[in-house]
C-alpha positions in Angstrom: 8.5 6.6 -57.4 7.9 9.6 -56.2 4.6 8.7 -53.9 7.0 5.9 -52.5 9.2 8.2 -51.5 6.8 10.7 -50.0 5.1 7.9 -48.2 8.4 6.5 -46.7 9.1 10.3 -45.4 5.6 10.2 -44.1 6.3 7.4 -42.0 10.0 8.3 -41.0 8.1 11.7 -39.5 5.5 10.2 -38.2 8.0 7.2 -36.1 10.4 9.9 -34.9 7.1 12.3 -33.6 6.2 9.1 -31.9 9.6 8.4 -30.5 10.0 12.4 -29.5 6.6 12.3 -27.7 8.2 10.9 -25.4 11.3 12.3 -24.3 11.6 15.1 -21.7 13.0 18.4 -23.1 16.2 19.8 -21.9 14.8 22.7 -20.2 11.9 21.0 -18.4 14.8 18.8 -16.9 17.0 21.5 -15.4 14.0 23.6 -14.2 12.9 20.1 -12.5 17.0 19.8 -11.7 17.0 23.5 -9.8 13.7 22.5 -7.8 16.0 19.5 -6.2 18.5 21.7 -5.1 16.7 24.6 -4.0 14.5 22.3 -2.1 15.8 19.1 -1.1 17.0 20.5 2.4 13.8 21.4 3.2 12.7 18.1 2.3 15.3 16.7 4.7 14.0 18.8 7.6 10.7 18.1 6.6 11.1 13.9 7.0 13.2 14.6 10.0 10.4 16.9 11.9 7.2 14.9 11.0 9.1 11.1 10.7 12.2 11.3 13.0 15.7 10.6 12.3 15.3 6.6 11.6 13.8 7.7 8.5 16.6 8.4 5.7 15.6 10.0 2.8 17.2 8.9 -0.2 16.8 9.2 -4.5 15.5 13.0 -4.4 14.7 14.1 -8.0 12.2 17.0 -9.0 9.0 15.8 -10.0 7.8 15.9 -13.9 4.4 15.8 -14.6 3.7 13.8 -18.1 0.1 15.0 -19.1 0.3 12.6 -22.4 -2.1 12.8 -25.2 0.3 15.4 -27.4 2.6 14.8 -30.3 4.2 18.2 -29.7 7.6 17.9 -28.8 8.1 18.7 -25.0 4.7 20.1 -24.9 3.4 17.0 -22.5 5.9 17.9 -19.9 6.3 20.1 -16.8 8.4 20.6 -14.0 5.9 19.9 -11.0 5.9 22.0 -7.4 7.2 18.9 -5.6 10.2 16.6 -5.2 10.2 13.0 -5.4 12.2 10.0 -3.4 12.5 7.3 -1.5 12.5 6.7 2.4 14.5 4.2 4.1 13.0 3.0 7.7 14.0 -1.0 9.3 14.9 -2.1 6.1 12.1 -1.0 4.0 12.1 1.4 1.5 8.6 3.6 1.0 7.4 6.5 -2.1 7.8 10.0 -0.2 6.8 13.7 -1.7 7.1 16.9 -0.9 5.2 19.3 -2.2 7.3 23.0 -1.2 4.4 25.5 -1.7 2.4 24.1 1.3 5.6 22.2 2.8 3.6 19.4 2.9 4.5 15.5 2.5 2.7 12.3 1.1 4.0 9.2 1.7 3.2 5.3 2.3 5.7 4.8 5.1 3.0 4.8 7.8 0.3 2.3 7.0 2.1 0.0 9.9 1.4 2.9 12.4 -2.3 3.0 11.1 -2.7 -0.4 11.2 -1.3 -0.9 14.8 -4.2 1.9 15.5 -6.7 -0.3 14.0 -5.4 -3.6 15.8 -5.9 -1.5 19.2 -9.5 -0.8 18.4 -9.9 -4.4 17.7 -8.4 -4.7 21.5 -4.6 -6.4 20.6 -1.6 -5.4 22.3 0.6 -4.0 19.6 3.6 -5.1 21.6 2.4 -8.9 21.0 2.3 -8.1 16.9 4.6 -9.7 15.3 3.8 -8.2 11.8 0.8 -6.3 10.5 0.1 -4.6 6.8 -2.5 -2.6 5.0 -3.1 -2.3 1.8 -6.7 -1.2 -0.4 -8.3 -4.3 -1.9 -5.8 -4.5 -4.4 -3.1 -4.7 -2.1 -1.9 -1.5 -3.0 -0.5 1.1 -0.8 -0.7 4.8 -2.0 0.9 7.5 -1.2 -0.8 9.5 1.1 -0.8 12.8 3.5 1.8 12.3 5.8 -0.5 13.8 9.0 -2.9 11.1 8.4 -1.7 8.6 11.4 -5.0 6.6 12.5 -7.3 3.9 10.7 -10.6 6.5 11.4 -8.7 9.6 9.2 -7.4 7.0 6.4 -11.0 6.0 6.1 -12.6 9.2 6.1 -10.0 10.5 3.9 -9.2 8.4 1.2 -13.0 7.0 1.3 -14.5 5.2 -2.1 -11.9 2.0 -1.3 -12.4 -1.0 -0.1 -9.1 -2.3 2.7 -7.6 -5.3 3.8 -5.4 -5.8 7.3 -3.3 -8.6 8.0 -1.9 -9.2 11.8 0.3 -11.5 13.1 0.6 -12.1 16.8 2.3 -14.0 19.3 -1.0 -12.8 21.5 -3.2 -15.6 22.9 -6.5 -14.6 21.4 -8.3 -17.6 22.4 -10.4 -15.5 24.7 -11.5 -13.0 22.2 -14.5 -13.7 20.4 -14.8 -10.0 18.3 -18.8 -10.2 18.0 -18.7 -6.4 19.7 -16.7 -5.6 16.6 -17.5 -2.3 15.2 -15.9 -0.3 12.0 -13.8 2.8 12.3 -15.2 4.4 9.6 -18.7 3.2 9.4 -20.1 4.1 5.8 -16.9 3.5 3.9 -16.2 0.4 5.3 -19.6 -1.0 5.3 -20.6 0.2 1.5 -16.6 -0.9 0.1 -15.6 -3.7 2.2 -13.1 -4.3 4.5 -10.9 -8.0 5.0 -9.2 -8.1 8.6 -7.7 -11.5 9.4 -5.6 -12.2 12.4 -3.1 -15.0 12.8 -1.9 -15.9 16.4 0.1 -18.5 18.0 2.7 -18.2 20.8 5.4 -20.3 18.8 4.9 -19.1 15.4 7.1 -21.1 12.6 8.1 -19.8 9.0 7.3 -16.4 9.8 8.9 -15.3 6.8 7.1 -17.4 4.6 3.8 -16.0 6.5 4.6 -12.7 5.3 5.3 -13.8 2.1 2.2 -15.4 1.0 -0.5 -14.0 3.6 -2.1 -12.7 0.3 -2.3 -16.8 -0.9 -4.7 -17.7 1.6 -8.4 -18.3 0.9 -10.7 -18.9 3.6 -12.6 -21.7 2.6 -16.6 -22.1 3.8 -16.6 -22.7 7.2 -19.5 -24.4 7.4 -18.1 -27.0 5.1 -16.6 -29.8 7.6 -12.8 -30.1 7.6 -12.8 -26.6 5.4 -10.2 -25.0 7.0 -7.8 -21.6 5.6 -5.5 -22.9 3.3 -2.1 -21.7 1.0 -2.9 -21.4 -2.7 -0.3 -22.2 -5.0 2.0 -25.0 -2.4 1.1 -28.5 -3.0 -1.9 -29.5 -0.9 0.3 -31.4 1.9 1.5 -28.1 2.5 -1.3 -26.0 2.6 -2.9 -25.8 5.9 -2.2 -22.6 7.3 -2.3 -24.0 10.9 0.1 -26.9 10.3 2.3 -24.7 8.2 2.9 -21.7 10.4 1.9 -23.8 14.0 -1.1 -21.4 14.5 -3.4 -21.7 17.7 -6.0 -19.2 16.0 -7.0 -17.7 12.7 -9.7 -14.8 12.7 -11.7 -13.2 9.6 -13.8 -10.6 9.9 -15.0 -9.1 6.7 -18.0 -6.5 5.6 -17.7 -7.8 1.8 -18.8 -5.1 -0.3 -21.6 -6.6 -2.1 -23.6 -6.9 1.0 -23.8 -4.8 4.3 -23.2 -7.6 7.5 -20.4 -8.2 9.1 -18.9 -11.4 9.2 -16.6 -13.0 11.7 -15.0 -16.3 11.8 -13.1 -17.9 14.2 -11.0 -20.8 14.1 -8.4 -23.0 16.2 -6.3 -25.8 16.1 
C-alpha cells in the first residue's frame, strides 16, 4: 500500500513539473511588462522613421525568450532585449521587432517592396502590377532586417534558401521573351533555387481567386501537347489557368536547385 501510494505521488510530481515547465514566472513577466513601456515609444518612432506613418503599429508586448529543455520552474524563461507586435499597412497585418539596444527592427512588411525591385530587374513596370509576393520555397516569409529593401541584399543576406516570386500584371508582356534573364544574387540562387512566374493579361478576371491559389498551380511539361498550367484541387473544367483568370501570358522561369540551368517558359493563349 504504501509503494502505491509513493508511486501515485511520484506521478502527481512528476505531471505538475510537466505542467510548470511551462508557465512563465511572475517576475520574468513584469521585467518583460517594464521593457514595453519603457520602450514602446521608441518603437513607435522607430516604425514611423524607417516605414512612414501608413504603417500602424499595433499588439506591442516584451519579448520572452523560452530556451526549453528544463524542468526547473521558470528557469527556461527570460525577458529578451526586444519588443514584439504587429504592423498594420493596406489591410495587412505583418510580425515587427525591435530590438532597443541597437534600435534596430526586423520585420516581414517589405517583401512587396523587394519583390517590385526584382520585377524591375526582370524589366516590368511596377505601376502595371497588379499583385506580387515573395516568400522562401516554403512559402514562408521571415522576419527580417528592416534596412534590407532590394532582391540583391535579401539574397546575399539571408542566403542558404531557396525563393519563389509570383507577379500579376495587367502589362502586355507578349513582347518579352526573358532569355537575357540573369539572377540577382548569382550563387544563392543558382545552388538553392529560385521559382519566378508571371501572369499577365489586360482584363484580368477572379483576381481574388488568383491570389488565393497562385500556390495551386503546377506547371505541367511543356513539351507535352495540350500541357498547359493548371489549378490543383478545382475540378478539371475549372482548372486552366488561362480560361480561369482570362490570361494572355504565363511565364516560368526557374533555376531548380538540383541542377544549375536556368529555365524559362513561355506561354499564351
Amino acid at each position: 500500500m504504501k509503494k502505491l501510494s509513493l508511486l501515485i505521488g511520484m506521478a502527481f510530481a512528476l505531471i505538475v513539473i510537466s505542467f510548470c515547465s511551462g508557465c512563465v514566472p511572475i517576475s520574468v513577466k513584469k521585467e518583460a511588462e517594464a521593457n514595453r513601456i519603457r520602450y514602446e515609444d521608441a518603437f513607435r518612432r522607430k516604425v514611423e522613421a524607417e516605414l512612414g506613418r501608413d504603417y500602424i503599429l499595433t499588439d506591442v508586448q516584451g519579448r520572452i525568450m523560452d530556451f526549453g529543455g528544463s524542468s526547473m520552474f521558470g528557469s527556461r524563461y527570460m525577458a529578451d532585449y526586444a519588443l514584439e507586435g504587429k504592423v498594420q499597412h493596406n489591410g495587412e497585418v505583418f510580425d515587427i521587432e525591435y530590438y532597443w539596444l541597437t534600435d534596430t527592427m526586423s520585420t516581414n512588411a517589405l517583401y512587396k517592396e523587394i519583390a517590385e525591385d526584382y520585377a524591375a530587374n526582370l524589366g516590368l513596370n511596377k505601376d502595371k502590377i497588379l499583385f506580387i509576393d515573395l516568400n522562401d520555397s516554403e512559402y514562408r516569409s521571415f522576419i527580417i532586417d528592416s534596412n534590407i529593401r532590394t532582391a540583391s541584399e535579401l539574397f546575399e543576406i539571408c542566403s542558404g534558401f531557396g525563393w519563389r516570386v509570383v507577379i500579376v500584371t495587367e502589362e502586355d508582356i507578349s513582347d518579352k521573351n526573358f532569355d537575357d534573364f540573369e539572377p540577382r544574387c548569382h550563387e544563392n540562387e543558382i545552388t538553392f533555387g529560385i521559382t519566378i512566374n508571371i501572369y499577365s493579361s489586360d482584363n484580368i478576371t477572379n483576381l481574388d481567386d488568383l491570389k488565393a491559389r497562385y500556390k495551386d498551380i503546377r506547371w505541367a511539361d511543356p513539351d507535352i501537347v495540350g500541357h498547359k498550367p493548371y489549378v490543383s484541387y478545382v475540378p478539371d473544367a475549372e482548372s486552366d489557368i488561362f480560361d480561369r483568370y482570362n490570361l494572355k501570358s504565363a511565364v516560368y522561369i526557374g533555376y531548380p536547385a538540383e541542377h544549375r540551368q536556368v529555365e524559362i517558359i513561355k506561354l499564351t493563349a
